[in-house]
C-alpha positions in Angstrom: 102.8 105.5 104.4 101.0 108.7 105.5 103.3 111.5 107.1 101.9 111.5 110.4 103.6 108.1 111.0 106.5 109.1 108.4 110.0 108.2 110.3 113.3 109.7 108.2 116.2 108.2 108.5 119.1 111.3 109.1 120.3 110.7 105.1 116.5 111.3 103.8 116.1 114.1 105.8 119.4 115.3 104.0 117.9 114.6 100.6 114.6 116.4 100.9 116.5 119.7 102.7 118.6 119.8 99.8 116.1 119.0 96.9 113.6 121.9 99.0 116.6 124.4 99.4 117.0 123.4 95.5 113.9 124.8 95.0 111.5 121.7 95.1 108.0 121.6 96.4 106.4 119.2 99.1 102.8 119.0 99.6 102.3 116.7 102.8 98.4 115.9 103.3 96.0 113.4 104.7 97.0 113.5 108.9 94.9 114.1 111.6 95.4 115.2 115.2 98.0 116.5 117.6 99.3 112.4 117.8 100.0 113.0 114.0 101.0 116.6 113.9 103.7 115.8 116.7 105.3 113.0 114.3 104.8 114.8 111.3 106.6 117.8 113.1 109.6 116.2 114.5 110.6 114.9 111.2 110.1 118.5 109.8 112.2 119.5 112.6 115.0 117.0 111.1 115.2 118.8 107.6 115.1 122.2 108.8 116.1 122.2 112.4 116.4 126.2 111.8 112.5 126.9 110.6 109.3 126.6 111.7 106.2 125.6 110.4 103.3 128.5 110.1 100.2 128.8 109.3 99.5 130.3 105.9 97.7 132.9 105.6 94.7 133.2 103.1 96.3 136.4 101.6 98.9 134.2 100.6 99.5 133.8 96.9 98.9 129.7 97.2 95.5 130.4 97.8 95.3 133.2 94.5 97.9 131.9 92.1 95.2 131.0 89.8 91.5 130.5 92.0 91.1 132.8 94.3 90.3 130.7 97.2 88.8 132.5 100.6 88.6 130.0 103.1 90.5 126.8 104.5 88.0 123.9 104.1 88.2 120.3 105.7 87.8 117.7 102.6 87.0 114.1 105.1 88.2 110.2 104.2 86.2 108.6 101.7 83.9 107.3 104.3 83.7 110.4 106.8 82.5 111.9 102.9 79.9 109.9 102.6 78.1 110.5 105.7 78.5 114.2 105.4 76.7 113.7 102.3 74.1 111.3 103.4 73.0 113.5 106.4 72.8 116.7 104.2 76.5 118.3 105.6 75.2 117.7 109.4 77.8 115.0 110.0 81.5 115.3 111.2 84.7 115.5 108.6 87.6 115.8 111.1 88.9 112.5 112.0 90.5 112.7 115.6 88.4 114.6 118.2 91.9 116.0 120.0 92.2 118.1 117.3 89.4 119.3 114.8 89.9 122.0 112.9 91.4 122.3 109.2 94.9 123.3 108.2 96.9 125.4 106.0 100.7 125.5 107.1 104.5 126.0 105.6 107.4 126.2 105.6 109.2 129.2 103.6 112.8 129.2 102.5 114.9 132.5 103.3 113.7 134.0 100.3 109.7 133.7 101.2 109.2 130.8 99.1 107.3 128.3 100.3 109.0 125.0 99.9 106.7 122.6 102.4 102.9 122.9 101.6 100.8 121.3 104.8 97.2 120.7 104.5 96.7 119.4 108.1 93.2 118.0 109.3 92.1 117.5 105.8 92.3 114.9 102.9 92.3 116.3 99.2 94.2 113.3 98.2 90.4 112.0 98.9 89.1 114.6 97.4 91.0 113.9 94.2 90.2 110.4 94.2 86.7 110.4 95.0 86.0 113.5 93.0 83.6 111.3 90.2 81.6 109.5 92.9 78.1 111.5 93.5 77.9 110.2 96.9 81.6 112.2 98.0 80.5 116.1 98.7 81.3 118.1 95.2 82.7 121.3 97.8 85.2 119.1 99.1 86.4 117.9 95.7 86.3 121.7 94.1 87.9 123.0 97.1 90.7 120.3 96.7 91.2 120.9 93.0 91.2 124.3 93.2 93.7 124.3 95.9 95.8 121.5 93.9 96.0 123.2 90.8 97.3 126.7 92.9 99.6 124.6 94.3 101.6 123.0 91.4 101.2 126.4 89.3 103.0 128.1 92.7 105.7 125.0 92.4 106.2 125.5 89.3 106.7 129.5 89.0 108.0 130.0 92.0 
């Protein structure tokens, strides 16, 4: 299940604020558009009732922790992928027109850490998998890796 139709139940909600507030890491990914972003939201809203989500800043050490990364890209689907490559990068990579630009939000604990990491509008889990095949765009999948590997090195020190 992808997290823009995720529905917790009031006891996993309960779980995941206490394993966060413990000092876990979330990385939610792959959802698109405000039909998703309002789901995804009101079940953020059910483990921390008290925060918001915000947009991250690219001064932010998840985007320096180890690459320095200086923009917020929009890795597409699999498909969406190869069309942007096919076309020479003149094709679309958002998938719902109500909303089309890329993503990077959180949620930080009192402390400044951030405990949720949201890349909304985007798909590195994609990214990831598709990484080996020539016909998925190569700045999608460095992007994504490079943004991956900051974000388990922030998890994991922070």
């Amino acid at each position: 299940m992808e997290v823009g139709q995720m529905e917790l139940k009031q006891e996993e909600a309960e779980r995941l604020r206490e394993y966060l507030l413990r000092g876990g890491f979330w990385h939610c990914d792959d959802f698109w558009g405000l039909r998703q972003w309002g789901q995804f939201a009101r079940q953020v809203k059910k483990i921390f009732p008290e925060r918001e989500i915000v947009e991250i800043p690219l001064t932010h050490e998840i985007f320096h922790t180890f690459y320095d990364i200086d923009q917020v890209l929009q890795p597409p689907n699999d498909g969406l992928g190869r069309y942007y490559t096919y076309s020479g990068g003149r094709t679309r990579t958002w998938e719902q027109p109500d909303d089309r630009d890329p993503h990077v939000r959180g949620v930080f604990d009192d402390k400044g850490r951030l405990m949720i990491l949201i890349t909304y509008n985007a798909d590195l889990g994609d990214a990831w998998e598709w990484m080996d095949d020539p016909d998925y765009p190569a700045k999608f999948t460095g992007y994504a890796y490079r943004l991956g590997m900051n974000a388990i090195i922030y998890a994991m020190t922070h």
